[in-house]
One Martini backbone bead per residue (centre of mass of N, CA, C, O) as a GRO file, in nm:
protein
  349
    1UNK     BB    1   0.642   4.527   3.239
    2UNK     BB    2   0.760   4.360   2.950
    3UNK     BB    3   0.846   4.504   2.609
    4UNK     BB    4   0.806   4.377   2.296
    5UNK     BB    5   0.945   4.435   1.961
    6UNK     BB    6   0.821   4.372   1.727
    7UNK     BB    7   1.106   4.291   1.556
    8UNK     BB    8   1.151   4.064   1.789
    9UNK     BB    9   0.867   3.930   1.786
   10UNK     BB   10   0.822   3.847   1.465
   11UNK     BB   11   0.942   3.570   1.416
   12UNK     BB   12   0.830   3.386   1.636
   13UNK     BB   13   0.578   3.409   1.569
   14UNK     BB   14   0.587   3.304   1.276
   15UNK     BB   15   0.705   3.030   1.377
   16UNK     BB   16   0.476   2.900   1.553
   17UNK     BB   17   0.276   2.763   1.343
   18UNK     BB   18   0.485   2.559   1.249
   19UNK     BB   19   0.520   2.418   1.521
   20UNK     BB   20   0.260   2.319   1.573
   21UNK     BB   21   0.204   2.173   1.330
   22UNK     BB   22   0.415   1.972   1.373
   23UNK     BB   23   0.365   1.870   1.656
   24UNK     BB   24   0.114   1.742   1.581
   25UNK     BB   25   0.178   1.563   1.357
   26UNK     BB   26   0.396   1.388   1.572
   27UNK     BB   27   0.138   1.319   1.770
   28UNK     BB   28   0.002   1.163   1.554
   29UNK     BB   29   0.193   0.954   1.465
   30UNK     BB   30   0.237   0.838   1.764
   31UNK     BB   31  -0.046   0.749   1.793
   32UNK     BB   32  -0.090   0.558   1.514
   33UNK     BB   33   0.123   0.346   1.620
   34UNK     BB   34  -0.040   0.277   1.884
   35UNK     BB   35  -0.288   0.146   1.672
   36UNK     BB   36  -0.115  -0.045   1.543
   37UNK     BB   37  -0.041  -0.188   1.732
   38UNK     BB   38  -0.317  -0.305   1.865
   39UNK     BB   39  -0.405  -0.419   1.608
   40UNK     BB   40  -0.159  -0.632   1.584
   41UNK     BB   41  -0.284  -0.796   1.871
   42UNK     BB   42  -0.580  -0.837   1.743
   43UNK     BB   43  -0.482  -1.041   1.530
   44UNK     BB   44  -0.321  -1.250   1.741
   45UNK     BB   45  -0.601  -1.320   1.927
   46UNK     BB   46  -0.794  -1.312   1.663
   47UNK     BB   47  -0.978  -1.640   1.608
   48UNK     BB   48  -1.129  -1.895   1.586
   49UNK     BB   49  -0.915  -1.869   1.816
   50UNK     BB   50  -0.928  -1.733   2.133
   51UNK     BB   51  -0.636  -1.522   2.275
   52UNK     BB   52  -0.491  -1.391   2.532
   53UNK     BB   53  -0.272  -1.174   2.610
   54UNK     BB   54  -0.101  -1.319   2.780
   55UNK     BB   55  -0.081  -1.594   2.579
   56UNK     BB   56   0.072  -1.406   2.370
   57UNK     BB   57   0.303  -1.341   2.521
   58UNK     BB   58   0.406  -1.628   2.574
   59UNK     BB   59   0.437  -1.703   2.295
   60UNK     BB   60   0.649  -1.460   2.193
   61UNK     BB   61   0.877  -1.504   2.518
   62UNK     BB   62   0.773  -1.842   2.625
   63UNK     BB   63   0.832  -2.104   2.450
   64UNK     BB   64   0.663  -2.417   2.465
   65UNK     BB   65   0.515  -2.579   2.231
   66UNK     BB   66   0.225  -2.528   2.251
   67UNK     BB   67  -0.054  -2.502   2.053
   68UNK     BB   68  -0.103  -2.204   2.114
   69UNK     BB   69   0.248  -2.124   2.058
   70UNK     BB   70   0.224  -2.210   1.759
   71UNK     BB   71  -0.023  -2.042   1.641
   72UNK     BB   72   0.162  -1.758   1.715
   73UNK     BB   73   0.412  -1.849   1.551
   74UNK     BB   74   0.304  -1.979   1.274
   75UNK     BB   75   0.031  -1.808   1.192
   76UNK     BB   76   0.013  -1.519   1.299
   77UNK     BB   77   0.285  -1.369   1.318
   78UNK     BB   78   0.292  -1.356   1.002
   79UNK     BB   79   0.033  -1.256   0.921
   80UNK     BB   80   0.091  -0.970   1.075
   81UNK     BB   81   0.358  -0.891   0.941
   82UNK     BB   82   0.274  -0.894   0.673
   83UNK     BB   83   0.026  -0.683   0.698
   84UNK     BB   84   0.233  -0.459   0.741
   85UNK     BB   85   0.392  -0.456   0.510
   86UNK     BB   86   0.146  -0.463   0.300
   87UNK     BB   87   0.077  -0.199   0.375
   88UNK     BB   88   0.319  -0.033   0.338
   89UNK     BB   89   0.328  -0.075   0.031
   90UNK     BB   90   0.032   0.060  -0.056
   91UNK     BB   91   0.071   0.339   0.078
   92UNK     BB   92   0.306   0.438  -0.055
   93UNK     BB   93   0.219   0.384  -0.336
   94UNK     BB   94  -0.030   0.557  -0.333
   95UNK     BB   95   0.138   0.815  -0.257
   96UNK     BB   96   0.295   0.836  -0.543
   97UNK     BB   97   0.084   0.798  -0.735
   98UNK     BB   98  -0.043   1.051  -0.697
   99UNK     BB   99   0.222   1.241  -0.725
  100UNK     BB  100   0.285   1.194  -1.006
  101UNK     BB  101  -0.041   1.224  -1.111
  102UNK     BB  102  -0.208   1.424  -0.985
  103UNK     BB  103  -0.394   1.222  -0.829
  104UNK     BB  104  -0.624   1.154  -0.552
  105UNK     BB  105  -0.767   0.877  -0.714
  106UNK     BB  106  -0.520   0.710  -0.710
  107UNK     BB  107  -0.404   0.369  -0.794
  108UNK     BB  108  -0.191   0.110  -0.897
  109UNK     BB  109  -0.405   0.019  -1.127
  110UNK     BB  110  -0.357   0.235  -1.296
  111UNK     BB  111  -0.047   0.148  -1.396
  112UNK     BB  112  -0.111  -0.197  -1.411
  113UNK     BB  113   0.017  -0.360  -1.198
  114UNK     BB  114  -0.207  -0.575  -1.114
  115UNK     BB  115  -0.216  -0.701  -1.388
  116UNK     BB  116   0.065  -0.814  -1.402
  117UNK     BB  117   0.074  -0.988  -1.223
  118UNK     BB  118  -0.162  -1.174  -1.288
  119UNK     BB  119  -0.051  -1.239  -1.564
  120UNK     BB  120   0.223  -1.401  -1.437
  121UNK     BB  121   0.051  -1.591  -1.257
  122UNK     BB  122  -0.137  -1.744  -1.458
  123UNK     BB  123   0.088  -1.858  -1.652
  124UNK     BB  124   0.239  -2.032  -1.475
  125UNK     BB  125   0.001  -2.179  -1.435
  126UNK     BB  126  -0.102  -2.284  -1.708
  127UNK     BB  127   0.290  -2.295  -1.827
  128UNK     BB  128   0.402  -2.449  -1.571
  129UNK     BB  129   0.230  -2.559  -1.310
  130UNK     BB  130   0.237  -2.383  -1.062
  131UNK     BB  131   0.120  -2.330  -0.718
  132UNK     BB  132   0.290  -2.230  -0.528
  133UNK     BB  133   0.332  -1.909  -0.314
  134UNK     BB  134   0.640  -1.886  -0.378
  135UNK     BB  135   0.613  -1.915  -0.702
  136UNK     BB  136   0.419  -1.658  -0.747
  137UNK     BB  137   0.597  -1.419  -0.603
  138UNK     BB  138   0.820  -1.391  -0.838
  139UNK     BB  139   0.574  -1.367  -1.107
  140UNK     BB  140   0.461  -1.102  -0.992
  141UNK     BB  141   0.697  -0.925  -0.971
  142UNK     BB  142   0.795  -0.925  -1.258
  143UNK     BB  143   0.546  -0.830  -1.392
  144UNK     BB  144   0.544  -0.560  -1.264
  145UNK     BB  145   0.822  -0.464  -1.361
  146UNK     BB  146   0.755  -0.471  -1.675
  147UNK     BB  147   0.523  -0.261  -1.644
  148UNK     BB  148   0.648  -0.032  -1.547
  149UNK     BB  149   0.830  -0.036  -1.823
  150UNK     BB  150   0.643  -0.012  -2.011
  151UNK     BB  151   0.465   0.250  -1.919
  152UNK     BB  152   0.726   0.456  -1.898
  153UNK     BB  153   0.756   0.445  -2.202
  154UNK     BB  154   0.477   0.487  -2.334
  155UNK     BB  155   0.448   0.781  -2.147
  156UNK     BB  156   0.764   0.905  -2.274
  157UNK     BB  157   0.979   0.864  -2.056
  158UNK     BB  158   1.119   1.159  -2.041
  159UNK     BB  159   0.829   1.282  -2.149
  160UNK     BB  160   0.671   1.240  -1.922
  161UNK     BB  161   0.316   1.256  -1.783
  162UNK     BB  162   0.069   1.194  -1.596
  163UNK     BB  163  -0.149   1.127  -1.830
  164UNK     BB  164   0.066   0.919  -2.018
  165UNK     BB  165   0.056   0.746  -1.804
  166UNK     BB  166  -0.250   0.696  -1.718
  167UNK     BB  167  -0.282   0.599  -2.046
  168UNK     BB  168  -0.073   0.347  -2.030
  169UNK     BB  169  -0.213   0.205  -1.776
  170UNK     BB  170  -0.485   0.130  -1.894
  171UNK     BB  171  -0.410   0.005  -2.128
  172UNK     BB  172  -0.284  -0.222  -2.028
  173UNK     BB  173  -0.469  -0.340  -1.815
  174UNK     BB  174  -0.689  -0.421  -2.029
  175UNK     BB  175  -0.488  -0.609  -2.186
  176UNK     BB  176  -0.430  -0.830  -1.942
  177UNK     BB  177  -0.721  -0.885  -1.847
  178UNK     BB  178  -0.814  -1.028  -2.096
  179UNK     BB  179  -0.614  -1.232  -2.074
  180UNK     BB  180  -0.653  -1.339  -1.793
  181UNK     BB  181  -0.963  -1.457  -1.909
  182UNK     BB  182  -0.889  -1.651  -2.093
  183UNK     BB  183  -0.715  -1.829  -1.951
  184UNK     BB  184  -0.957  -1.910  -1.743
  185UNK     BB  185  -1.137  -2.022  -1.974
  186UNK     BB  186  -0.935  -2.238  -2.091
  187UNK     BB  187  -0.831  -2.307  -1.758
  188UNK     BB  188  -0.972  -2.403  -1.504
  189UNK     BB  189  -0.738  -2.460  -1.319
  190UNK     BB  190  -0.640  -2.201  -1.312
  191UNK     BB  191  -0.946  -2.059  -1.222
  192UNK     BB  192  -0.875  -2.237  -0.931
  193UNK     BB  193  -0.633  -2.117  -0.806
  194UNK     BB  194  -0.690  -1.790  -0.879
  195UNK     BB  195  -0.948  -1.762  -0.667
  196UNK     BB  196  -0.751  -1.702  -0.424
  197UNK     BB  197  -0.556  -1.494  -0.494
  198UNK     BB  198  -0.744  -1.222  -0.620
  199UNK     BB  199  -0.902  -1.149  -0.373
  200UNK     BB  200  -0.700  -1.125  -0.115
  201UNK     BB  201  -0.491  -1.300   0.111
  202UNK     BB  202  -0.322  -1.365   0.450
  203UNK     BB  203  -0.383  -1.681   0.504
  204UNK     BB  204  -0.069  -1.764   0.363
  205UNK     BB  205   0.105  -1.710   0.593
  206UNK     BB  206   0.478  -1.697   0.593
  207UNK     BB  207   0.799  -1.671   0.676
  208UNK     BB  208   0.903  -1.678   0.408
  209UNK     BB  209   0.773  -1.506   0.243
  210UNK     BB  210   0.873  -1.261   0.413
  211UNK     BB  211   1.123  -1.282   0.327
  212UNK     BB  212   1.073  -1.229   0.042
  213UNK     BB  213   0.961  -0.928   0.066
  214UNK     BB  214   1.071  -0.723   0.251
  215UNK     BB  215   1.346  -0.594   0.104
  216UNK     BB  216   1.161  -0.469  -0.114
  217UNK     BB  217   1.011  -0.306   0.089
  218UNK     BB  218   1.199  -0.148   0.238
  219UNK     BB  219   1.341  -0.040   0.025
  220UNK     BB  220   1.087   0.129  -0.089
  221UNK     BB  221   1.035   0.282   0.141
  222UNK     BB  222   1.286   0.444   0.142
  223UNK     BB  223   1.255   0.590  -0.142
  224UNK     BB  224   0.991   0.728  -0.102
  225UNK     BB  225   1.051   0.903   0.150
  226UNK     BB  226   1.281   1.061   0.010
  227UNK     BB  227   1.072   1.165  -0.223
  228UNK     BB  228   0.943   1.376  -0.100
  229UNK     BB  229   1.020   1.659  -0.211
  230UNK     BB  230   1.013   1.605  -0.501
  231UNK     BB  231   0.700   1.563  -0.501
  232UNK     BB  232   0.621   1.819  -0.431
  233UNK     BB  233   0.739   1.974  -0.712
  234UNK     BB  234   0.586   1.834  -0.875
  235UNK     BB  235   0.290   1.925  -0.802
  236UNK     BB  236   0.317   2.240  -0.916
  237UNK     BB  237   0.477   2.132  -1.174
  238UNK     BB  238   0.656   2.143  -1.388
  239UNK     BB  239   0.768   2.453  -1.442
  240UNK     BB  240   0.837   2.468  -1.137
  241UNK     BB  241   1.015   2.258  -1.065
  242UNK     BB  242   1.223   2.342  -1.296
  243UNK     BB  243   1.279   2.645  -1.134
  244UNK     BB  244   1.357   2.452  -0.870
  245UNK     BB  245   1.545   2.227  -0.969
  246UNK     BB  246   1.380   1.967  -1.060
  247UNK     BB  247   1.418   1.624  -1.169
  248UNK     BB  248   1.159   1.494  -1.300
  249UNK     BB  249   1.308   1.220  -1.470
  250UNK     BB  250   1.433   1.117  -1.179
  251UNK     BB  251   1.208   1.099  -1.000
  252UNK     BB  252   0.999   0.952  -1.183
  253UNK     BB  253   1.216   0.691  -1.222
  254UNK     BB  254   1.208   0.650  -0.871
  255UNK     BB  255   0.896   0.611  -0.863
  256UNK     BB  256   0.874   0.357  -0.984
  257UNK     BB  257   1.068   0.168  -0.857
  258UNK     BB  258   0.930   0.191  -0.587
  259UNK     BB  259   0.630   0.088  -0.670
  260UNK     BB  260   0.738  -0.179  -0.813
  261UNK     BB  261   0.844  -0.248  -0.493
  262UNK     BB  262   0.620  -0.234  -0.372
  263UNK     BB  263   0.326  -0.389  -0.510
  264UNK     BB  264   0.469  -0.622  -0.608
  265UNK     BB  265   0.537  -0.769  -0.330
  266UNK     BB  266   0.288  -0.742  -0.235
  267UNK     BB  267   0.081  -0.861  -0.486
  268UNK     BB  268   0.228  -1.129  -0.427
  269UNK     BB  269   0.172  -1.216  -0.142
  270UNK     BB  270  -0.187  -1.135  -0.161
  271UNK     BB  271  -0.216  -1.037  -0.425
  272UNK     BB  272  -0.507  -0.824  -0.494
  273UNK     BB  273  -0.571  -0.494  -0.292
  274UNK     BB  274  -0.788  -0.306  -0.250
  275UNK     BB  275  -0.815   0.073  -0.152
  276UNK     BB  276  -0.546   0.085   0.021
  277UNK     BB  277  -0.391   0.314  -0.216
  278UNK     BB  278  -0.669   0.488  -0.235
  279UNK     BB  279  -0.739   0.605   0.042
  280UNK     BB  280  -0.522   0.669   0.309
  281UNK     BB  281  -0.380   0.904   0.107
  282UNK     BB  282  -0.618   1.074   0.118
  283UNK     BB  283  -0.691   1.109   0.424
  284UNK     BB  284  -0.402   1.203   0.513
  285UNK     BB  285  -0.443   1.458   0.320
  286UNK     BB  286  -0.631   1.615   0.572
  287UNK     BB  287  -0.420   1.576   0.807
  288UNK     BB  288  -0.120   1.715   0.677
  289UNK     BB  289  -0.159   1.801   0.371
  290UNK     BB  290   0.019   1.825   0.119
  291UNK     BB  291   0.263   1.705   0.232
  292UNK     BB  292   0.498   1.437   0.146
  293UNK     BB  293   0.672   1.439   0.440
  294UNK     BB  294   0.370   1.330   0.575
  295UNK     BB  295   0.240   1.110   0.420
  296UNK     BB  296   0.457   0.886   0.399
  297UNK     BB  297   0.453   0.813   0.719
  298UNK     BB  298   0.115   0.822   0.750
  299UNK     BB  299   0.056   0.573   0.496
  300UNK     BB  300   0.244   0.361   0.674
  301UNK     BB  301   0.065   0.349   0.958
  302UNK     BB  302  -0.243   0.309   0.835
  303UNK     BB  303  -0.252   0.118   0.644
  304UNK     BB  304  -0.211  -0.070   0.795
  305UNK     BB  305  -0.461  -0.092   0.980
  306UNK     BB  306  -0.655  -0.141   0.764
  307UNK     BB  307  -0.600  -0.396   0.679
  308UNK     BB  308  -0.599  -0.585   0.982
  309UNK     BB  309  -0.890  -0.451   1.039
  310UNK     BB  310  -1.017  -0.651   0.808
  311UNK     BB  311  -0.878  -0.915   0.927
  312UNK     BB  312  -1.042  -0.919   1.147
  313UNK     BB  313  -1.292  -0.905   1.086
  314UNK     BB  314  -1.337  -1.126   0.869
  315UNK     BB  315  -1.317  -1.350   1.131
  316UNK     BB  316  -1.568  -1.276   1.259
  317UNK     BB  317  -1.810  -1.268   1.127
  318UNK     BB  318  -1.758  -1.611   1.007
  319UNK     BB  319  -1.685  -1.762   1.239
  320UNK     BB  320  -1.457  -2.025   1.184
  321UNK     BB  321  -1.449  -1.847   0.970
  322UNK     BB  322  -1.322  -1.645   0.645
  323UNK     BB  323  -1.283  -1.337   0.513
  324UNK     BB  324  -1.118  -1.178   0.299
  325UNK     BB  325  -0.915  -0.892   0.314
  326UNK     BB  326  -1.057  -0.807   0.008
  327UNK     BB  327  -1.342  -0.809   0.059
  328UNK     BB  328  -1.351  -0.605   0.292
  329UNK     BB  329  -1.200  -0.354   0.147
  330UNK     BB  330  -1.431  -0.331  -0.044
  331UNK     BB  331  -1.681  -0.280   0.125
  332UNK     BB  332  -1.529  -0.029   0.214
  333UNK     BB  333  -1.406   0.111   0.008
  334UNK     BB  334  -1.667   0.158  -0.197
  335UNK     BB  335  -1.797   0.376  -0.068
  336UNK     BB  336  -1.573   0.579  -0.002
  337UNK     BB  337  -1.500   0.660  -0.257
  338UNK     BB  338  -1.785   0.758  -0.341
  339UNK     BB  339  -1.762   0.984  -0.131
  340UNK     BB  340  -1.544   1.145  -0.251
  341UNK     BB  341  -1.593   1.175  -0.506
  342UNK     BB  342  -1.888   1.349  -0.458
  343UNK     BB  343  -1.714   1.584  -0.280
  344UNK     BB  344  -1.506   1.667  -0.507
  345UNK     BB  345  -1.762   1.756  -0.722
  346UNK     BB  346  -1.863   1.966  -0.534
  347UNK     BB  347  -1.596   2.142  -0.479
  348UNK     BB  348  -1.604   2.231  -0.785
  349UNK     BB  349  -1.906   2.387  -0.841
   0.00000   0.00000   0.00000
């Protein structure tokens, strides 16, 4: 038997479980993926019609134009298409806003995003005339852009802090969404065409859409993956980052960038979809630990998971009708939150 000394073998010993843990997460991750595809799969199968997988395949890959072939190029795979994207941009939006602002149970509508979208919206429908959701889209993005300047202004700019920030999303917040009711309280029209946008739903997508949202998200994802290292030093707090030389004032300020970018088209596309930026990065966060180099890259696969598994209830519940993607996500969604929250003041006392 060879024996093996101490100092031989004490590096390796001590490097095993940081492998093990690595190999586990990535191990996790093509999982992930995996369970990705087959909802992506049953988002195009079902549907107040039901299709058989051989015959999705055939729509997908050997296109004759034929009624269901028609259904799932032109209706369902735009679909499908958007609700992945639109699931990693609220994904990655959430667990950013989360590590910027240090609050494992924020989420876009914190710092007024989603209020901004809104009230863009909404004047448009009321004093510009628009109706189509092509033309929504645009409004819906600027409007988020505008509050995201706004915020990190009010929130001290250079001196921002996540509290401050936090707390001038919330100011913003509550003023836009008054604009937005009092606008619909005085525009029946208006009130009428934004009571489906407002819900949140996938079922008006195709793919222009699609085309007109996916760069601002791909940028936004890109961005947001990279500050991953940056955010974890934010975590620490402000004076250990700066000791570890983090640019806390360059993160928060391409942290705003990419969220900006990311739920804004989000946002823009589908409405304001609720709990999907704040459930599934707060969940992601118990099985990957602190590191933002993991979260964010399986806040980006599970979030479309959680969408379009919603997506797909909805259609079911209520066949030949479907429930709007939003309506579903908040039923999930507000119980989950209650227990989190309970959760956590549990483990605080």
């Amino acid at each position: 038997m060879t024996l093996v000394s101490p100092a031989k073998a004490g590096p390796e010993t001590a490097s095993a479980p940081p492998r093990r843990r690595t190999a586990r997460r990535a191990a996790g991750l093509v999982a992930s993926l995996g369970v990705l595809l087959a909802i992506a799969a049953a988002s195009i199968a079902i549907g107040a019609k039901p299709i058989p997988l051989d015959q999705v395949w055939h729509g997908l890959f050997h296109y004759t134009g034929s009624d269901t072939d028609v259904v799932i190029r032109d209706v369902r795979l735009p679909r499908t298409i958007l609700g992945v994207l639109v699931g990693v941009g609220l994904g990655l939006a959430g667990a950013v806003i989360q590590a910027l602002t240090r609050n494992p149970l924020a989420d876009p509508g914190l710092l007024g995003l989603n209020a901004g979208a809104s009230a863009a919206v909404v004047s448009a429908i009321s004093f510009l005339g628009i109706t189509s959701l092509t033309g929504y889209v645009w409004f819906a993005f600027l409007g988020t852009a505008v509050v995201s300047v706004l915020v990190y202004a009010l929130g001290g700019s250079r001196s921002a802090t996540p509290v401050r920030l936090a707390l001038a999303g919330m100011a913003v917040y509550a003023a836009l969404y008054g604009y937005v009711n009092a606008v619909e309280l005085l525009d029946t029209a208006a009130l009428d065409k934004m009571r489906f946008w407002t819900v949140g739903s996938l079922a008006s997508a195709n793919m222009t859409v699609v085309r007109q949202v996916a760069p601002f998200l791909l940028v936004g994802a890109v961005l947001a993956v990279a500050l991953g290292r940056s955010l974890n030093a934010v975590a620490l707090g402000d004076d250990t980052a700066r000791a570890l030389g983090s640019n806390l004032n360059r993160t928060r300020a391409l942290s705003m960038v990419a969220v900006t970018l990311l739920c804004g088209a989000a946002t823009a596309a589908c409405g304001p979809i609720a709990f999907v930026g704040l459930i599934v990065p707060h969940l992601v966060r118990a099985l990957t630990g602190p590191d933002m180099r993991w979260i964010l890259p399986y806040a980006a696969v599970l979030s479309p998971v959680l969408l379009l598994g919603a997506d797909v209830i909805g259609r079911l519940v209520t066949r030949p009708a479907e429930l709007q993607v939003g309506v579903v996500t908040t039923f999930v969604g507000g119980p989950l939150f209650i227990f989190l929250v309970r959760r956590r003041r549990m483990a605080q006392l």
